[in-house]
C-alpha positions as CSV (number, residue, x, y, z in Angstrom):
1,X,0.0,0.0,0.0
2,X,1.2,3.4,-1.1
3,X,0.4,7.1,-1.1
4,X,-1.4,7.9,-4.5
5,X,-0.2,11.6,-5.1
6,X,0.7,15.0,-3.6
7,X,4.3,15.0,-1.8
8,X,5.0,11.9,-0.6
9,X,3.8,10.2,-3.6
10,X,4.8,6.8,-3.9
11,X,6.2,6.3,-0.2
12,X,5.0,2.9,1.7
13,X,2.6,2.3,4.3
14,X,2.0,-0.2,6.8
15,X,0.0,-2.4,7.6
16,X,-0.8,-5.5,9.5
17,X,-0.9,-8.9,8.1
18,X,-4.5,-10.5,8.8
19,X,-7.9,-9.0,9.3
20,X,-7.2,-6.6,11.5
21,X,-7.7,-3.8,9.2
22,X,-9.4,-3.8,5.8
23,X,-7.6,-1.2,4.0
24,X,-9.1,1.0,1.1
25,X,-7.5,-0.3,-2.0
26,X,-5.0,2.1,-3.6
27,X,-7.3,2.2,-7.0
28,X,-10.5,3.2,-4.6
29,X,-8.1,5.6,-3.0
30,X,-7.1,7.0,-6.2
31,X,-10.7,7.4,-7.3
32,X,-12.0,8.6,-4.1
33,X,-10.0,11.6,-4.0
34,X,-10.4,12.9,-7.5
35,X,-14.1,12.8,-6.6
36,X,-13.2,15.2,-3.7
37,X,-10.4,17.0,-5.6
38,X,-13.6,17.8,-7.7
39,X,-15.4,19.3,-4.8
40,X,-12.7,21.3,-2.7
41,X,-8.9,21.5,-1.8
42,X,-7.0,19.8,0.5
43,X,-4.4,22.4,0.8
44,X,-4.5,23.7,4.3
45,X,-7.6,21.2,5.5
46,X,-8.3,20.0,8.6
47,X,-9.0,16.4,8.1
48,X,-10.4,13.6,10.7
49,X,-10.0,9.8,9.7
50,X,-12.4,7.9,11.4
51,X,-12.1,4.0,11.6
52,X,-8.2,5.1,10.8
53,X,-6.7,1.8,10.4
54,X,-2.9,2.3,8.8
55,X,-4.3,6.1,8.8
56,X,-3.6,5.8,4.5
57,X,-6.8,8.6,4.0
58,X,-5.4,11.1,6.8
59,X,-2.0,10.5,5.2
60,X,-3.3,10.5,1.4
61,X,-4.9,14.0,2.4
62,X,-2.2,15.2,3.7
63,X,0.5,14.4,1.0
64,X,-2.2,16.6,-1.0
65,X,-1.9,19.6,1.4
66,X,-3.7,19.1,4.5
67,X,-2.7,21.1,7.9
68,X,-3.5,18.5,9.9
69,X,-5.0,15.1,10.4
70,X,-7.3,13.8,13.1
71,X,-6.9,9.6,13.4
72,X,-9.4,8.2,15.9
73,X,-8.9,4.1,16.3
74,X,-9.8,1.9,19.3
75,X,-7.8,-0.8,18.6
76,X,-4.2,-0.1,20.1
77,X,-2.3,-2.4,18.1
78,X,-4.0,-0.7,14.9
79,X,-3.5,2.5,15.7
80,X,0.4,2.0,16.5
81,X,0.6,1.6,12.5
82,X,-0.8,5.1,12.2
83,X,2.0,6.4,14.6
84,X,4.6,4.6,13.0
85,X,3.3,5.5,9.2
86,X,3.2,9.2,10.4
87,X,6.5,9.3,12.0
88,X,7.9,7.1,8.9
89,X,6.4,10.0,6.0
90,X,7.9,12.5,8.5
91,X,4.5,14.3,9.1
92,X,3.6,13.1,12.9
93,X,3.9,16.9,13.7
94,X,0.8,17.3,11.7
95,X,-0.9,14.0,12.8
96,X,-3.1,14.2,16.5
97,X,-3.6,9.9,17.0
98,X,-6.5,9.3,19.6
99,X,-7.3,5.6,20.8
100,X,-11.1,5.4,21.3
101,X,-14.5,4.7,19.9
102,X,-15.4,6.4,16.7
103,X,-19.0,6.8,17.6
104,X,-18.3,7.6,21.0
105,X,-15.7,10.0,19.8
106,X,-18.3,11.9,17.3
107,X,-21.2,11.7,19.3
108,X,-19.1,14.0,22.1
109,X,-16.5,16.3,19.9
110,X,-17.0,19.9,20.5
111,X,-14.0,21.2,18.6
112,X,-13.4,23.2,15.7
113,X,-15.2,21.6,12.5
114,X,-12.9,19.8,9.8
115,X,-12.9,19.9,6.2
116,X,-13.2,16.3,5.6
117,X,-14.3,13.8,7.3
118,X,-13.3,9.6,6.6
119,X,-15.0,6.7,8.1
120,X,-14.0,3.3,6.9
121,X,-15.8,1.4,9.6
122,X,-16.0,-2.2,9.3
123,X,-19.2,-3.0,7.3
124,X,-21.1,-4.9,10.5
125,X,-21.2,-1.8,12.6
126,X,-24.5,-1.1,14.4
127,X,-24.2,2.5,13.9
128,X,-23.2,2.6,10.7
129,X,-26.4,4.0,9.4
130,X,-26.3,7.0,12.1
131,X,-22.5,7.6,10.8
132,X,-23.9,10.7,8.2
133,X,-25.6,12.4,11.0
134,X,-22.7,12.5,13.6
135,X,-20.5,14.1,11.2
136,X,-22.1,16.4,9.0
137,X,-22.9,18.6,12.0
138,X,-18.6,18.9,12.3
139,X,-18.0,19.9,8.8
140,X,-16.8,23.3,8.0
141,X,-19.4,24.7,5.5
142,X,-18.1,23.6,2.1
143,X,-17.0,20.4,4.3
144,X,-17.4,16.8,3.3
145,X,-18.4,13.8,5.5
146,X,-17.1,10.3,3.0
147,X,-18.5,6.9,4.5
148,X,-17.4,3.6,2.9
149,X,-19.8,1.0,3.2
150,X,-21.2,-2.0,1.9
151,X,-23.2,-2.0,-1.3
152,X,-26.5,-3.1,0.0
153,X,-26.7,-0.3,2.5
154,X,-27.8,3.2,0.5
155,X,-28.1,6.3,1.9
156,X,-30.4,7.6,-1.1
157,X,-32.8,9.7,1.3
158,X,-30.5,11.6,3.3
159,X,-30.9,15.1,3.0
160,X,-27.3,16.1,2.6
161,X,-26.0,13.0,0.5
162,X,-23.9,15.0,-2.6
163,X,-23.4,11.8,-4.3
164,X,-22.9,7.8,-4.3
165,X,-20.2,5.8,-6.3
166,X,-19.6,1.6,-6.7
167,X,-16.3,0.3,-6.2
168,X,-16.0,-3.2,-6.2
169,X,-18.4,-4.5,-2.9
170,X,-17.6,-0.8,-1.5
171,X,-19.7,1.7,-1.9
172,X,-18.5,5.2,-0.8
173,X,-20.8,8.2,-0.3
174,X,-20.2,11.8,0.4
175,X,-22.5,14.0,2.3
176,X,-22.3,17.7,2.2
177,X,-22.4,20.4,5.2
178,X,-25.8,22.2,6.3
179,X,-24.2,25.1,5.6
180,X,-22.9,24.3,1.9
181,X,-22.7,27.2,-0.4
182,X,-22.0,25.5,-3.4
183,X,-24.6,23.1,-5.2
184,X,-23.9,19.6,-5.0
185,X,-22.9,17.8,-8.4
């Protein structure tokens, strides 16, 4: 697994051997973030990876120009990939790494409002379907909330879904802030 683009195109990441992550495919990856790089810029945005995993979306977005990158995992195992991938690109000064419960974590923050949001939770989560509406309220207002999920779950009704794409058994969807001055495409 490898960063896609931006400035540390092409450098390794980690990962663990097993199922202990299920990590977006490079090509997904690639795809996902020209549909954002269609929507806004990642130069100077405040990104939070949910689910993080390895942390390759945080990282991804910030070889494209993010500040800074948010990486909430409750596994501590996991998440000492995302410290060691972060330390290993040389960008842990613009990483914060916090070991809890996504959910939990969401249903609680009070902080400043990000840019973009990732969750890549593991398709069996019971909250999945409440996911959209725990973010979108922490978006900045051209902000985007991105939830990769199973194909058979759709998110069709939801008032501030911007758009839907297949990939494989993936499906990822990206939901727009409140607040969104620009029309969706």
């Amino acid at each position: 697994m490898r960063i896609i683009a931006g400035r540390l195109r092409r450098r390794t990441l980690r990962a663990p051997s097993g199922n202990l992550t299920r990590p977006t495919t490079d090509r997904t990856r690639e795809a996902l973030f020209n549909l954002l790089e269609a929507r806004l810029s990642f130069e100077d945005a405040d990104v939070l990876d949910l689910f993080a995993g390895t942390g390759a979306l945080g990282l991804e977005a910030i070889s494209r120009g993010a500040r800074t990158a948010t990486f909430v995992e409750q596994s501590s195992k996991v998440m000492n990939y995302v410290r060691q991938n972060a330390s290993d690109l040389d960008v842990a000064d613009q990483c914060w790494i916090l070991r809890t419960d996504a959910v939990a974590y969401l249903a609680r923050y009070s902080g400043p409002p990000f840019d973009v949001i990732f969750a890549d939770p593991p398709y069996a989560l019971n909250d999945l379907e409440r996911l959209p509406d725990l973010a979108v309220p922490h978006l900045k207002p051209d902000g985007r909330f991105v939830l990769e999920h199973d194909k058979r779950l759709a998110f069709d009704d939801h008032p501030h879904l911007d758009t839907t794409r297949p990939y494989g058994r993936t499906t990822v969807s990206v939901f727009y802030a409140p607040e969104a001055t620009d029309t969706p495409q």
